[in-house]
C-alpha positions in Angstrom: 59.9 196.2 -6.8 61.4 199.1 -8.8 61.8 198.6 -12.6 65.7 198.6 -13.1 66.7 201.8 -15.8 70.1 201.8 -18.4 72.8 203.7 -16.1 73.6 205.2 -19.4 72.8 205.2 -22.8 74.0 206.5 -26.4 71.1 207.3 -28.8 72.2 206.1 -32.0 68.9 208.2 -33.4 70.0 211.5 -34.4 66.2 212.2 -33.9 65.5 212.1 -30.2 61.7 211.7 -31.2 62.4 208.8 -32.9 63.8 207.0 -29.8 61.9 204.6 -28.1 61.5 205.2 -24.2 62.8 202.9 -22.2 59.2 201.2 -20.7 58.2 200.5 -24.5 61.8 198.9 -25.0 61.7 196.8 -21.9 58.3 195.7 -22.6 59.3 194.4 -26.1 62.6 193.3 -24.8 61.0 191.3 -22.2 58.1 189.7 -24.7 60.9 188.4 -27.6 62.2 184.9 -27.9 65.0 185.5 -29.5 68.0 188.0 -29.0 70.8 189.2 -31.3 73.9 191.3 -30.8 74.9 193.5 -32.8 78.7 194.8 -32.6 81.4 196.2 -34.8 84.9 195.4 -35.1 87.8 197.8 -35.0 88.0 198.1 -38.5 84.5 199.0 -38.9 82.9 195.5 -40.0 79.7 194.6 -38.3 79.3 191.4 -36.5 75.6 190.0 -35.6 75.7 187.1 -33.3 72.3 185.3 -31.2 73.0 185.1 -28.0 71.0 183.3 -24.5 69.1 185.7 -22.8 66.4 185.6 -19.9 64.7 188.1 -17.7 65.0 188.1 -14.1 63.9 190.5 -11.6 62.9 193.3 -14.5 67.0 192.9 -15.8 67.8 191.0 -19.1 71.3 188.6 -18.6 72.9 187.0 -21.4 75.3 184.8 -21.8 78.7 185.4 -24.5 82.1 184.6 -24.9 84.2 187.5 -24.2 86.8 187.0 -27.0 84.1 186.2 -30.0 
């Protein structure tokens, strides 16, 4: 089976070395117990929140409400 790949993606690194490919990211992604999310809100507060996650088929789904 093909590994699934981001359709897109923002570097927030404004060092593309410093960016970690994708194969090192899924690897760790896939390996961690926990998740968190990280967001902001409009007014420029960040909000971290754990959320469910679980790997299927080499693609991570979570679970969230889509109003918190």
């Amino acid at each position: 089976m093909t590994e699934k790949q981001p359709l897109s993606a923002e570097p927030l690194a404004p060092d593309a070395a410093t960016l970690l490919p994708w194969s090192e990211a899924r690897t760790r992604l896939a390996a961690a117990q926990f998740y968190w999310l990280a967001t902001v809100h409009p007014d420029g507060r960040p909000h971290v929140r754990p959320v469910l996650a679980v790997w299927v088929d080499g693609a991570m789904y979570t679970t969230t409400n889509s109003s918190a």
